[in-house]
Kinemage of the C-alpha trace (Angstrom):
@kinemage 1
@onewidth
@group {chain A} dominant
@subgroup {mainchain}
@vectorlist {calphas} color= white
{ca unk a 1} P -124.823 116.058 -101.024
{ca unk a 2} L -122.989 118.957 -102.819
{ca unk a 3} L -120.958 116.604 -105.053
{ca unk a 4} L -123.818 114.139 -105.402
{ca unk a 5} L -126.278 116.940 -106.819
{ca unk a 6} L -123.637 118.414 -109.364
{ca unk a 7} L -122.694 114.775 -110.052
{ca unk a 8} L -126.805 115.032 -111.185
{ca unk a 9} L -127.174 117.911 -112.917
{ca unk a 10} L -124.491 118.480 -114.974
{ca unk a 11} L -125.445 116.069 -117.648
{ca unk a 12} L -128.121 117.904 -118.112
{ca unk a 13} L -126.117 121.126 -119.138
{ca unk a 14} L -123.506 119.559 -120.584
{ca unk a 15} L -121.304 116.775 -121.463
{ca unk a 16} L -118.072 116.112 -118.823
{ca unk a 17} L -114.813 114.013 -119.933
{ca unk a 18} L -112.360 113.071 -117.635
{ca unk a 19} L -108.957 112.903 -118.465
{ca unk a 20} L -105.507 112.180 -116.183
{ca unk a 21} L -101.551 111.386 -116.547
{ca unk a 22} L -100.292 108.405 -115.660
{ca unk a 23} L -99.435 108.433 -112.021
{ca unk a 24} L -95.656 107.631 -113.064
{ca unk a 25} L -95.551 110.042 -115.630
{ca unk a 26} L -91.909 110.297 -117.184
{ca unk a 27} L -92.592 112.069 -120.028
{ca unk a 28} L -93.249 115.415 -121.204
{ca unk a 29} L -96.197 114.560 -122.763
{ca unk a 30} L -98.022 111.191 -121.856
{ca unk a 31} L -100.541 109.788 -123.137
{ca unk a 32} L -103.698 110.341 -120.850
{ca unk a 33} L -106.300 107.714 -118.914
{ca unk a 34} L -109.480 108.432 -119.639
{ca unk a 35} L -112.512 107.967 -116.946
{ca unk a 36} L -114.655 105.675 -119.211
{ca unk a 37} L -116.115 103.279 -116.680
{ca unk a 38} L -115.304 100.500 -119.484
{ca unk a 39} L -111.247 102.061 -119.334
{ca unk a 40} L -108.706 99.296 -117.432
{ca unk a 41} L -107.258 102.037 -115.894
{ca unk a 42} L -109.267 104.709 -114.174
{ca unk a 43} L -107.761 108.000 -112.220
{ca unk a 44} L -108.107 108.176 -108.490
{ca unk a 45} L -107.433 110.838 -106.094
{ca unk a 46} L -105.888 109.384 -102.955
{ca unk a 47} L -107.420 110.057 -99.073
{ca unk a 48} L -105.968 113.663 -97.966
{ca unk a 49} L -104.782 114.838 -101.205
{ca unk a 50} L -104.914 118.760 -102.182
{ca unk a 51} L -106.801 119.141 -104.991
{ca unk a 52} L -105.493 122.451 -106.948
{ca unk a 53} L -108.038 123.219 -109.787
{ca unk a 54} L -108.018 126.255 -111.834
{ca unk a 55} L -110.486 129.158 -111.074
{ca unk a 56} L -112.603 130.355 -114.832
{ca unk a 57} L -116.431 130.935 -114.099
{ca unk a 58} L -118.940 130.785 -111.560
{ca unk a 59} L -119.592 127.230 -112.711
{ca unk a 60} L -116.342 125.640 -111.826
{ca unk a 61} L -117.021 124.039 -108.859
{ca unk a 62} L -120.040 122.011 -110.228
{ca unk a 63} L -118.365 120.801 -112.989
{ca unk a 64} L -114.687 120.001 -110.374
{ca unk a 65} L -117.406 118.530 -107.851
{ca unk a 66} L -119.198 116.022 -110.497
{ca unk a 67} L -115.660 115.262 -111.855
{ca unk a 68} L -114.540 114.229 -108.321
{ca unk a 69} L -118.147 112.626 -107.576
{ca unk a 70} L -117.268 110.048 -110.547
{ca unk a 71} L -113.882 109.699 -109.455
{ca unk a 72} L -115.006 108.663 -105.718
{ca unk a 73} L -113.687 111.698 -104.356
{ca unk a 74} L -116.187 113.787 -102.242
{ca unk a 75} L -113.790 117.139 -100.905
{ca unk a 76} L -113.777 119.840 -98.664
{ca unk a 77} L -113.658 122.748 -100.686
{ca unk a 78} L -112.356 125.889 -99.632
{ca unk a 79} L -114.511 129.113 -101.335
{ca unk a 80} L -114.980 132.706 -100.313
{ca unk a 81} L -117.071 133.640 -97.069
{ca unk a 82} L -120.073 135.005 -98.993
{ca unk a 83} L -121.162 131.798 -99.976
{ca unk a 84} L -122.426 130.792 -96.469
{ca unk a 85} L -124.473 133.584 -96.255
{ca unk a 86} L -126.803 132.927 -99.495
{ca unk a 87} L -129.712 131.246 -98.155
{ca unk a 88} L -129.683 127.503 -98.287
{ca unk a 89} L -126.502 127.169 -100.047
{ca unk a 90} L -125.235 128.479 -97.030
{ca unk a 91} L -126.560 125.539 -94.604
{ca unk a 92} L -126.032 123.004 -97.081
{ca unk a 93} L -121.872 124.209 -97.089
{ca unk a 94} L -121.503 124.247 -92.825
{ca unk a 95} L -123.570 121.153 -92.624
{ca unk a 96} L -120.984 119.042 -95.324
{ca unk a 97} L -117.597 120.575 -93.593
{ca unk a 98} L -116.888 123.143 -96.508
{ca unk a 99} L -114.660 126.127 -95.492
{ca unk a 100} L -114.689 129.603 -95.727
{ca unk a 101} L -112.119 131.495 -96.797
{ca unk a 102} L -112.512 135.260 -94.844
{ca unk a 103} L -109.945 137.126 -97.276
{ca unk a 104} L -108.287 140.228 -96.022
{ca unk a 105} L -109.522 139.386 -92.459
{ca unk a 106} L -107.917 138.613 -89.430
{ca unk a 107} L -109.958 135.442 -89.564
{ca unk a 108} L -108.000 134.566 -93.088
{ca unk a 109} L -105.576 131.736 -91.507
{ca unk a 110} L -108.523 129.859 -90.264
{ca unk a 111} L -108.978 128.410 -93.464
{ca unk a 112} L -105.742 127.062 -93.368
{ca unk a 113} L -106.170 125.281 -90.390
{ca unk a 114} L -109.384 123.835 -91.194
{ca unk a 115} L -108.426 122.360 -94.195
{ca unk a 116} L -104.972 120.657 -92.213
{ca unk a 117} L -107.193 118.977 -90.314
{ca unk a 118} L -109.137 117.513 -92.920
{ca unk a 119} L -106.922 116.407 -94.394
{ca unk a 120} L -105.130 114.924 -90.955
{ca unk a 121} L -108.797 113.290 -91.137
{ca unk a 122} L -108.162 111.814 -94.180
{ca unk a 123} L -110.641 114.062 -96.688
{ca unk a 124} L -109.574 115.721 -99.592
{ca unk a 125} L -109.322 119.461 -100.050
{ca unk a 126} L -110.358 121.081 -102.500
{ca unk a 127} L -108.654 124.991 -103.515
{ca unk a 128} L -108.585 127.467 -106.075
{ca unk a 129} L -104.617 128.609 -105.697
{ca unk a 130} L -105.758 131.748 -108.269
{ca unk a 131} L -108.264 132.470 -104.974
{ca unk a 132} L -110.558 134.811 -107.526
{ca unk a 133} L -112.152 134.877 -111.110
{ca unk a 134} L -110.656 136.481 -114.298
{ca unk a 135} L -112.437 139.737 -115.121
{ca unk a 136} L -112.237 138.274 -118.744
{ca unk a 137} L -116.308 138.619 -119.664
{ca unk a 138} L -116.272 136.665 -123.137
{ca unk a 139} L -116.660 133.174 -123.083
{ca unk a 140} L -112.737 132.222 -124.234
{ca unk a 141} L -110.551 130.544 -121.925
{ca unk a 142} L -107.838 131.909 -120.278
{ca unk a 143} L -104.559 130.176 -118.807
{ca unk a 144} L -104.582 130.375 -114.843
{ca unk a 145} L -103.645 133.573 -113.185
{ca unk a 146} L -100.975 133.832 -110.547
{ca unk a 147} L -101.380 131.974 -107.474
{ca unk a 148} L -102.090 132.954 -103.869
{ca unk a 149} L -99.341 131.870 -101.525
{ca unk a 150} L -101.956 129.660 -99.637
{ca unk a 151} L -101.995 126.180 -101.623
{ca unk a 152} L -98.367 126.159 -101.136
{ca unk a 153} L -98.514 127.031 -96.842
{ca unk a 154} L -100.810 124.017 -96.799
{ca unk a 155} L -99.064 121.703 -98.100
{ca unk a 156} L -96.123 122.710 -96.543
{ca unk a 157} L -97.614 122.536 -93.015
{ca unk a 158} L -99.439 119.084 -93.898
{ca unk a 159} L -97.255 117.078 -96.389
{ca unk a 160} L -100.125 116.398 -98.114
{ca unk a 161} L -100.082 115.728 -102.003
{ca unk a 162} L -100.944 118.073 -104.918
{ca unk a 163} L -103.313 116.875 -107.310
{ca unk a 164} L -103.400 119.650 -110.474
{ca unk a 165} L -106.336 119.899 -112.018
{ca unk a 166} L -107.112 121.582 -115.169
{ca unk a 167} L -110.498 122.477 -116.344
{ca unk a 168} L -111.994 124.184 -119.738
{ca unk a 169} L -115.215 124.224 -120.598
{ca unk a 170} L -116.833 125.823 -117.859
{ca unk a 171} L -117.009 129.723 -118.923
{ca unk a 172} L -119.178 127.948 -122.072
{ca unk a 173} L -122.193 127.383 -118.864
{ca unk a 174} L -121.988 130.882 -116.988
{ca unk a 175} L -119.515 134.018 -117.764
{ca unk a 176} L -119.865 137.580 -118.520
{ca unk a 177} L -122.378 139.995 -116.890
{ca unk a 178} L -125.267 138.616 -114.757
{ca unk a 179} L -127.551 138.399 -117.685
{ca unk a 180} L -125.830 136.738 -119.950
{ca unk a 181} L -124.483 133.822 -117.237
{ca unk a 182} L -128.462 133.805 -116.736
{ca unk a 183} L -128.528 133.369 -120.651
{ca unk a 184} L -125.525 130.929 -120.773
{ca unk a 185} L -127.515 128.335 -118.260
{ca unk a 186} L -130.949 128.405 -120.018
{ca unk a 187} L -129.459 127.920 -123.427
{ca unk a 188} L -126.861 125.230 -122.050
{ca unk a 189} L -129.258 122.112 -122.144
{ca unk a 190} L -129.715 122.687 -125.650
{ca unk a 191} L -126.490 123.843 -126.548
{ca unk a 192} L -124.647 121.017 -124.257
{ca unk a 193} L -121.477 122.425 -124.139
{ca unk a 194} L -118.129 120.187 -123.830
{ca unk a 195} L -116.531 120.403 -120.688
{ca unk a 196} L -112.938 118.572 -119.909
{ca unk a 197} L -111.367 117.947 -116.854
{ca unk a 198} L -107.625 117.071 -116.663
{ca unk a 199} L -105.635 115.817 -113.731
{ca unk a 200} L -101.832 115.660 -113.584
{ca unk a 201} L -99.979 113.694 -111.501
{ca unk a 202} L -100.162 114.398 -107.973
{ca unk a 203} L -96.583 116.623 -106.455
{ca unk a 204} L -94.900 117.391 -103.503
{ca unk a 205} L -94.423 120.860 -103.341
{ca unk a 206} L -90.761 122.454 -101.657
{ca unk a 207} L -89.849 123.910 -98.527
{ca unk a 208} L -90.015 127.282 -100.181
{ca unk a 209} L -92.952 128.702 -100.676
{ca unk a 210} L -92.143 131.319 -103.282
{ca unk a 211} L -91.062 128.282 -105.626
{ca unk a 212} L -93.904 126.169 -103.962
{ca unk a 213} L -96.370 128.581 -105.350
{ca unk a 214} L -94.770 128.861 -108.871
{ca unk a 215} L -94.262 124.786 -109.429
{ca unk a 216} L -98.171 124.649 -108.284
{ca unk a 217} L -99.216 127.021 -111.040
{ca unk a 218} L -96.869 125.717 -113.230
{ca unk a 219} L -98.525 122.115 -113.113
{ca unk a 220} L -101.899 123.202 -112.796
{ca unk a 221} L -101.303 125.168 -115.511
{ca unk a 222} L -100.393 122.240 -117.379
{ca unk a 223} L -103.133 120.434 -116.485
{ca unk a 224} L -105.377 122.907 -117.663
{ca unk a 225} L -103.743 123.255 -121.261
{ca unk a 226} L -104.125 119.369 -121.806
{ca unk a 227} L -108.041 120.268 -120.781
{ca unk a 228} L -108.068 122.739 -123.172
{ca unk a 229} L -106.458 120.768 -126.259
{ca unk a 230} L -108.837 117.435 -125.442
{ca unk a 231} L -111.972 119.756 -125.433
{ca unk a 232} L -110.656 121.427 -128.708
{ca unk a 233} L -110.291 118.419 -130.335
{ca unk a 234} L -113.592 117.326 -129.146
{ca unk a 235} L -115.177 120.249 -130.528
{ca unk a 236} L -113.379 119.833 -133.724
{ca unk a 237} L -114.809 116.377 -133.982
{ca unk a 238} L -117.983 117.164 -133.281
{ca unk a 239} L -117.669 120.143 -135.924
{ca unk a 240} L -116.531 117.492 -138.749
{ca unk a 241} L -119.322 115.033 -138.104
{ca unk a 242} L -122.258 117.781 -137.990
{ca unk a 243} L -120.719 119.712 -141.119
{ca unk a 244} L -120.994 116.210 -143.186
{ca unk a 245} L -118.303 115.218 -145.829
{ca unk a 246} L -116.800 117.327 -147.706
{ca unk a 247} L -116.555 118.124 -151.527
{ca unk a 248} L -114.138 115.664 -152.218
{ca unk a 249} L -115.988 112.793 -150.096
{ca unk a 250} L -119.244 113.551 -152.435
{ca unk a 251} L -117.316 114.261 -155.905
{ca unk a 252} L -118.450 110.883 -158.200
């Protein structure tokens, strides 16, 4: 229902591309599939894959969730403890198989085992490897932060696939202070901010979990820097059609 909902209401705050690398990908820098219903090709995320996403603004998982939702993919997503005890949210969270993540508990490794057998089940898994939020409180994008050692333990102990998956956008819906993420959402269906999501082609991470953890960032990072150049050049697009031609274009 979680995915379904944000697979709703995101439209209405803004517009969501979906972008991928080819599943082969032999090259540096490939040219990416797009998930235009009308595309040949459209990106999939295989039964019991990790999905690794990059962690911006409070409105991340609604636009990962409604990126996954059109993609067929409907994950368990790990997120902090607190959630579950907001009132609705909470319910809605235990009732779909979500996890919570009790950080700096004895509790914390729980997670972890919840999520391998979800995956044994076949689901896919959704984690932030950054586990927090940047404390950056303008609306600019920032390239991933380090990476908790958990994404890597997981798929260590399961096998399972890493999808990276890089998204921008999202810190133009809700970031800053409490007022002005309160601000950011009411203006948003006017404003309709871009939002890009990027998926790289899915890994399998080493025994090691120190290099584990660094080739995880290091592709998710990637992922999220071809986000970032699609929904600049989006923006710049939008910019030149808006602005109307140029001197030149009207000179007789």
């Amino acid at each position: 229902m979680l995915s379904r909902t944000a697979a709703l209401l995101l439209p209405v705050f803004g517009h969501l591309r979906i972008t991928a690398d080819p599943v082969s990908a032999a090259t540096t820098d490939p040219a990416p599939h797009t998930a235009d219903p009308a595309a040949d090709t459209v990106p999939t995320v295989a039964p019991g894959s990790i999905v690794a996403a990059n962690h911006t603004s409070l409105a991340d998982p609604v636009v990962v969730l409604a990126a996954l939702h059109r993609l067929g993919a409907r994950p368990v997503v790990l997120a902090t403890a607190g959630l579950w005890r907001i009132p609705l949210l909470g319910t809605l969270l235990r009732h779909e198989g979500h996890i919570a993540v009790h950080r700096g508990t004895a509790r914390a490794a729980e997670s972890l085992d919840a999520a391998a057998e979800a995956l044994a089940a076949g689901r896919v898994v959704l984690i932030y490897g950054e586990g927090g939020l940047p404390r950056r409180r303008d609306s600019g994008e920032l390239p991933p932060g380090p990476f908790r050692s958990g994404l890597a333990r997981l798929a260590q102990a399961t096998g399972a696939p890493v999808v990276p998956l890089g998204q921008a956008g999202s810190r133009r819906l809700t970031s800053g202070g409490r007022a002005k993420q309160l601000a950011g959402l009411a203006t948003a269906p006017v404003r309709r901010p871009g939002l890009h999501v990027h998926l790289g082609a899915p890994l399998h991470l080493p025994a090691d979990t120190a290099e584990a953890t660094a080739r995880a960032h290091h592709a998710v990072t990637a992922a999220w820097t071809a986000a970032s150049r699609h929904a600049a050049s989006r923006d710049a697009a939008i910019h030149r059609t808006t602005a109307g031609p140029g001197p030149e274009a009207t000179r007789p």
